[in-house]
C-alpha positions as CSV (number, residue, x, y, z in Angstrom):
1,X,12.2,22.4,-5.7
2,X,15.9,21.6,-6.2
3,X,16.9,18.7,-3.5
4,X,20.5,17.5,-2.8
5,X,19.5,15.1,-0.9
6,X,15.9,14.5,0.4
7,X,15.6,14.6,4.5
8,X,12.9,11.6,6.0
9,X,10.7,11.0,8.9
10,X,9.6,7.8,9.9
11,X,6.6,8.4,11.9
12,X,5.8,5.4,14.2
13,X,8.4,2.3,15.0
14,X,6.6,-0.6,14.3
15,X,8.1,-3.8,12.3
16,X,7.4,-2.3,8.9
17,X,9.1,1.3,9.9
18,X,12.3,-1.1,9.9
19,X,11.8,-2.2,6.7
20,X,11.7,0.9,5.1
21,X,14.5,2.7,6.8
22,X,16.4,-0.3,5.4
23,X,15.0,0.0,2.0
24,X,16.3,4.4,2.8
25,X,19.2,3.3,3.4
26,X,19.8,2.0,-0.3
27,X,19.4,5.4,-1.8
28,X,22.3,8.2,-1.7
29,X,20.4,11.0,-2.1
30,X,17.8,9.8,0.7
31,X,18.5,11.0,4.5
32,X,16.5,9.5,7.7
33,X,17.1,12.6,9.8
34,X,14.2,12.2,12.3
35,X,12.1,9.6,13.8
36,X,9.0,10.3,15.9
37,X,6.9,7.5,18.6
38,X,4.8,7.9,21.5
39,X,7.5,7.6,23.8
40,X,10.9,8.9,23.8
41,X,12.0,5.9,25.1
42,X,10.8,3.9,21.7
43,X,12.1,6.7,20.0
44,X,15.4,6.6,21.2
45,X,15.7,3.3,20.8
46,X,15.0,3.1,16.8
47,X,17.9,6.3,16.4
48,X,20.0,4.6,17.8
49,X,19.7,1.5,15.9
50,X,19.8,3.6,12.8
51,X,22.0,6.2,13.5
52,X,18.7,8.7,13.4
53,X,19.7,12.6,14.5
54,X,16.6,14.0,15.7
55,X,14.2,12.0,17.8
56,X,11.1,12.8,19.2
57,X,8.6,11.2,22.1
58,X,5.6,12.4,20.2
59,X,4.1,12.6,16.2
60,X,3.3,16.2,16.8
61,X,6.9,17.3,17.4
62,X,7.9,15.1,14.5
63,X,5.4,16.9,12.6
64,X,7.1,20.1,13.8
65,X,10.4,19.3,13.1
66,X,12.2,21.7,10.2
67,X,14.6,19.3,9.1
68,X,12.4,17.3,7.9
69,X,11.5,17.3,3.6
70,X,8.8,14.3,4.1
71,X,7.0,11.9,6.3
72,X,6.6,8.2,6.4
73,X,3.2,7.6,7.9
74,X,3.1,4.1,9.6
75,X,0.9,4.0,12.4
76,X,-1.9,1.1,12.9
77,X,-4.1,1.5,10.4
78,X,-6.6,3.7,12.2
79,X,-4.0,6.2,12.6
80,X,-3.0,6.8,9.2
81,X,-5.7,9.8,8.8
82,X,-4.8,11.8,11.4
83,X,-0.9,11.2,11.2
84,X,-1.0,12.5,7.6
85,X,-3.0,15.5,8.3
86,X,-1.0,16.5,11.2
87,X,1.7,15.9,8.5
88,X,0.4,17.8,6.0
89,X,-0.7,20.7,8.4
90,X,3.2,21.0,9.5
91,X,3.5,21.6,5.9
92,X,5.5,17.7,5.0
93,X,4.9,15.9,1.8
94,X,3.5,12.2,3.2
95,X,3.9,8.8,1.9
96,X,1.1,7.0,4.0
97,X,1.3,3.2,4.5
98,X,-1.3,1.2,2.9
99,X,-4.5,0.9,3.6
100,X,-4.6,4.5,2.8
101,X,-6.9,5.1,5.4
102,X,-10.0,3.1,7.2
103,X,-13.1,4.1,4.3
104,X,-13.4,6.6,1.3
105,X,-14.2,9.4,3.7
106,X,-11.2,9.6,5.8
107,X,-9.0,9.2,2.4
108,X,-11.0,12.1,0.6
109,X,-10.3,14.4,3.5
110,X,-6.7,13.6,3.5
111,X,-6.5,14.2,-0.1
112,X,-8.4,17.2,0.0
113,X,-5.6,18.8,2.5
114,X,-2.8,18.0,0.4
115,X,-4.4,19.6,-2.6
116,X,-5.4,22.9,-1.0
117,X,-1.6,22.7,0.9
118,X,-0.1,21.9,-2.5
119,X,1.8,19.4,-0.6
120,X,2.7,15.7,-2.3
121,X,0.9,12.8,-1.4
122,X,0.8,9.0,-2.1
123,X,-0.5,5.7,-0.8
124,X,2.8,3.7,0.1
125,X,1.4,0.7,-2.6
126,X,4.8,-0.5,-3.0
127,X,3.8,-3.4,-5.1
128,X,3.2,-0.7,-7.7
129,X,7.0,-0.1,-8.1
130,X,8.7,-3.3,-7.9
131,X,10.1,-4.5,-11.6
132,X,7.3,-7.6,-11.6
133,X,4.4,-5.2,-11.8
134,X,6.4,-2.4,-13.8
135,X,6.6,-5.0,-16.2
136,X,3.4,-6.4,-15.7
137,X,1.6,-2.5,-16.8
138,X,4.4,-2.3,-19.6
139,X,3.3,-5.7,-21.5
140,X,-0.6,-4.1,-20.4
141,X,0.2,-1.5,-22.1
142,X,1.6,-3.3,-25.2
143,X,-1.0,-5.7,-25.4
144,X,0.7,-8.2,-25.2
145,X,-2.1,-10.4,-23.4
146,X,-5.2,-8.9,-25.6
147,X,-7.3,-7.6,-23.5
148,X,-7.6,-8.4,-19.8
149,X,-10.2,-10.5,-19.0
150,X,-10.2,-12.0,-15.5
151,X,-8.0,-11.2,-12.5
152,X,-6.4,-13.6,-9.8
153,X,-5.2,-12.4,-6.9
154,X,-4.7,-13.4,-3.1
155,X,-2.7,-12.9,0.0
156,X,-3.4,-14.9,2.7
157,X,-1.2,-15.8,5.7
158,X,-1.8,-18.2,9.1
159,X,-1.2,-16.4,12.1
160,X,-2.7,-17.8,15.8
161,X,-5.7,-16.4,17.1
162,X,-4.4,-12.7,20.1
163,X,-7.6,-11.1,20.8
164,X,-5.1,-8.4,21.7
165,X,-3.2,-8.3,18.4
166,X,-4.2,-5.1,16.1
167,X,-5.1,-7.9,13.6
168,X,-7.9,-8.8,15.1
169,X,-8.8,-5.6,16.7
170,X,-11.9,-3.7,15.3
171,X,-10.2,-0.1,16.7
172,X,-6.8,-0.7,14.8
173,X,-9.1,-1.5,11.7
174,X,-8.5,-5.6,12.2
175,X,-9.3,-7.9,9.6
176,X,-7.7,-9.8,6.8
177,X,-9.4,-6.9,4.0
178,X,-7.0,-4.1,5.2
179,X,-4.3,-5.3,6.4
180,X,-3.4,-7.8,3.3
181,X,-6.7,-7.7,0.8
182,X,-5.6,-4.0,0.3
183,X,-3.1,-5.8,-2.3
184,X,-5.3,-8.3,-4.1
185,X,-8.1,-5.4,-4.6
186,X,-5.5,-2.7,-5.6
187,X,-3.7,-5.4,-8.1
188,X,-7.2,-5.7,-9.9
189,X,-7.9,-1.8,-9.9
190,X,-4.2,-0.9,-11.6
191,X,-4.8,-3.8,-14.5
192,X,-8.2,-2.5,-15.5
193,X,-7.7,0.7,-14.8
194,X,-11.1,1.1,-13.7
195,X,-13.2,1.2,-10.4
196,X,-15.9,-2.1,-10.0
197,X,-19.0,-1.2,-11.0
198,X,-20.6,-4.7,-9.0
199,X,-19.2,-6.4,-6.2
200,X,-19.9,-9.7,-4.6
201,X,-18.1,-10.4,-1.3
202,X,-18.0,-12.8,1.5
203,X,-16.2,-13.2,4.7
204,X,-15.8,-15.3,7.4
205,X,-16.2,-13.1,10.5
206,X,-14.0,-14.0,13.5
207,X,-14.7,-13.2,17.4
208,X,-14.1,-9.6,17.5
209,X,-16.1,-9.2,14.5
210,X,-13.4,-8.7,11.7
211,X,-12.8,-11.0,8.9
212,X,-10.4,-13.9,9.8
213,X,-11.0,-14.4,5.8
214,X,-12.9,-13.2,2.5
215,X,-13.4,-13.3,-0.9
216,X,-14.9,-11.2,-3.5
217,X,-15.7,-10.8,-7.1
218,X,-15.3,-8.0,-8.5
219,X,-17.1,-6.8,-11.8
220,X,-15.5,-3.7,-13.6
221,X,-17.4,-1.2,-16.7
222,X,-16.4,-3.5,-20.2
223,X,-17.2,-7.0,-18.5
224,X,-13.6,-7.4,-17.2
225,X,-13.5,-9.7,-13.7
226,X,-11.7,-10.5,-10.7
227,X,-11.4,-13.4,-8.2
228,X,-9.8,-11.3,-4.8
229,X,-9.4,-13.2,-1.4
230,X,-7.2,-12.5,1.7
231,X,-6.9,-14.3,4.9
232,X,-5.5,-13.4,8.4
233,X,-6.2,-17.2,9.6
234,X,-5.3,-18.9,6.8
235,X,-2.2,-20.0,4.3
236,X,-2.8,-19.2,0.7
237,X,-0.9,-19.5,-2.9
238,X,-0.1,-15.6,-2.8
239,X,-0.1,-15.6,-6.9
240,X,-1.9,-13.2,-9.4
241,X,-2.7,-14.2,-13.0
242,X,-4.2,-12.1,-15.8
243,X,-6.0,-13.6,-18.3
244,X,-6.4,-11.5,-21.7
245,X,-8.1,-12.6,-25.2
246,X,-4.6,-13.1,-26.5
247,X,-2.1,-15.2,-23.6
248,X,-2.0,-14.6,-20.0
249,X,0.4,-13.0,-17.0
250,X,1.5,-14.9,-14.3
251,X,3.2,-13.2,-11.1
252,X,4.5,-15.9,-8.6
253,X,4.3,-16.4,-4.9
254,X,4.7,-13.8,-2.9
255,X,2.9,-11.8,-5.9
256,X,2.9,-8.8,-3.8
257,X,7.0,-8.5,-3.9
258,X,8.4,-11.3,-6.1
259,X,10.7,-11.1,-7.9
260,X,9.5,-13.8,-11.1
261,X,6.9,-13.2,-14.0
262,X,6.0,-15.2,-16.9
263,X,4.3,-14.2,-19.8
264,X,2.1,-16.5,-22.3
265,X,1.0,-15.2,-25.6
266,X,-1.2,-17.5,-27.4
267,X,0.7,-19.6,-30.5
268,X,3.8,-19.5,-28.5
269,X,6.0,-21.0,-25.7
270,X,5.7,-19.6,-21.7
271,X,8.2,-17.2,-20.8
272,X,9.3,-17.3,-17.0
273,X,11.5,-13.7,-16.1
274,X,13.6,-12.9,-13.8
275,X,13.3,-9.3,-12.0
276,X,15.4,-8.6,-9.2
277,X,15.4,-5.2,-7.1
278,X,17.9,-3.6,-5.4
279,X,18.0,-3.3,-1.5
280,X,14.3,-4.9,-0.1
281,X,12.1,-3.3,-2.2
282,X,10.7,-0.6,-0.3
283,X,13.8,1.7,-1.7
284,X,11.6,1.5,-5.4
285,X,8.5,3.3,-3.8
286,X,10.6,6.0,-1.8
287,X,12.5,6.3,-5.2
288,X,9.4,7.5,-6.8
289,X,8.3,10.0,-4.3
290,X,11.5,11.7,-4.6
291,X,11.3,11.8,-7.9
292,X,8.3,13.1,-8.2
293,X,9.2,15.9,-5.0
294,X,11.7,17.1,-7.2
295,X,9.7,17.4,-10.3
296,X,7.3,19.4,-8.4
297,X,4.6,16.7,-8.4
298,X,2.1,16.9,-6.1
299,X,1.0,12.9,-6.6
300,X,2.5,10.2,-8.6
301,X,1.2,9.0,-12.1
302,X,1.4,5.2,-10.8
303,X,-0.2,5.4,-7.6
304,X,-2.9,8.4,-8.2
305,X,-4.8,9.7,-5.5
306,X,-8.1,9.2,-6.8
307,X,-7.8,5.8,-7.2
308,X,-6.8,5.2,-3.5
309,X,-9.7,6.9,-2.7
310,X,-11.9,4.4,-5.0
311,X,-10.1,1.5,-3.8
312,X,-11.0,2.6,0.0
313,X,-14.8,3.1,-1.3
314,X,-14.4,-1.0,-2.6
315,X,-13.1,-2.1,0.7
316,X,-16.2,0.0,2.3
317,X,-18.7,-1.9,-0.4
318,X,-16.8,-5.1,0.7
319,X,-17.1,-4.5,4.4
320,X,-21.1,-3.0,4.1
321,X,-22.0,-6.1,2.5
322,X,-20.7,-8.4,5.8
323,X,-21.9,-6.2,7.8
324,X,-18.6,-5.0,9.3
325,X,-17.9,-1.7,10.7
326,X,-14.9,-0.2,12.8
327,X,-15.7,1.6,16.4
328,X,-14.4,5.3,14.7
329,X,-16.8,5.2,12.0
């Protein structure tokens, strides 16, 4: 389909909503025409702020609304299934926030409807699109490194105890695993390309009975391995390395949207590079869903369905062996 410009909805208002109306912002050819909430007040309130036409006190009449090309899905976590099939169903492509969903099965059935709609889809990994990690699968894909060996990854932040907050709350899908060990666990899946074939995990589990932090080892088909943690409750280095047979990758702190890499191949001197991005980084992953909208794609090539559905079915091997398990499933 030819596109002059492509028309968004931001579906929910929560901090990250802001973020990536601000990362829209940096694109010409990208419109925010429409915003939906559960309130007209909250909805109101984030137009206005942004300059947003069409607002709208519920999700359905977002859903609804004609001017709208395609939906940014940001609810609490345990929202994101539903709010992408009543996306989907009012005929929207959807770029879901990550997690992709709360296990494998909610994430199948939202793929499944976007395939028999022949409506795009994607997991809003935005990671995967930052120049960092573009470079990181280009010198993958070089070999420059060998062949990958090990994997470390982590993303772990300090945040005071609300038995209120959705971080802690079992119904929003609380825990440190989805809300920030999405990253670590979908790092590790992109540079072997491969789902784990053995998992060992561990968590510490808080009051409410969601991890305040874990850590998990993840064994993929060839003998390739990786060393994934995450924390709600606690401060952590943020890095990723990848060790191959021939040097090693190196993505700083915050690894998840940094903006420094450095490359060692064995028999020569580190490399440390610089890899700014325009705007705040969320403008890269909108980039490529517009791109691939007007290619006629119906999922990207970088962030393929399939494999958010495998990384859900980790985070559900993660979670089965702590014995965690969220009030909707």
């Amino acid at each position: 389909m030819s596109y002059s410009k492509i028309r968004w909805g931001i579906l929910a208002t929560g901090n990250i909503t802001h973020k990536m109306v601000a990362g829209l912002k940096v694109l010409p050819d990208a419109e925010v025409v429409a915003v939906g909430s559960r309130s007209m007040s909250s909805a109101n309130a984030f137009a206005d702020k942004y300059g947003i036409p069409h607002r709208h006190g519920s999700y359905e009449a977002l859903c609804a609304d004609p001017e709208v090309d395609v939906i940014y899905v940001a609810p609490p976590h345990s929202g994101h299934k539903d709010c992408t099939i009543m996306a989907l169903n009012g005929g929207k492509a959807v770029l879901c926030e990550k997690p992709f969903a709360i296990n494998r099965a909610e994430a199948e059935e939202m793929v499944d409807l976007a395939r028999a709609e022949k409506l795009f889809l994607m997991e809003a990994m935005w990671t995967r699109f930052l120049p960092t990690v573009v470079q990181t699968r280009k010198w993958l894909k070089e070999g420059r490194i060998g062949t990958p060996q090990m994997v470390y990854a982590d993303f772990g932040f300090r945040t005071e105890y609300e038995e209120e907050s959705r971080l802690f709350d079992p119904a929003f899908g609380g825990g440190g695993l989805l809300d920030v060990g999405i990253y670590p666990v979908s790092f590790a899946a992109m540079v072997f390309g491969a789902v784990p074939n053995r998992i060992a995990a561990m968590a510490e589990i808080g009051p409410t009975g969601v991890d305040d932090m874990n850590g998990a080892v993840l064994g993929f088909p060839g003998g390739g391995l990786a060393l994934v943690s995450s924390a709600v409750r606690s401060n952590t280095q943020q890095e990723a390395r990848i060790v191959g047979t021939n040097g090693m990758i190196h993505l700083t702190s915050p690894f998840w949207c940094g903006t420094q890499a450095g490359l060692t191949v064995n028999g020569f001197d580190p490399e440390t590079f610089e890899l700014p991005y325009e705007g705040n980084g969320y403008n890269c992953q909108a980039r490529e869903v517009m791109d691939c909208m007007r290619a006629g794609k119906l999922e990207s090539d970088v962030m393929l369905l399939d494999e958010s559905i495998a990384i859900m079915g980790t985070l559900d091997e993660m979670r089965a062996q702590w014995g965690v398990k969220y009030p909707m499933e």
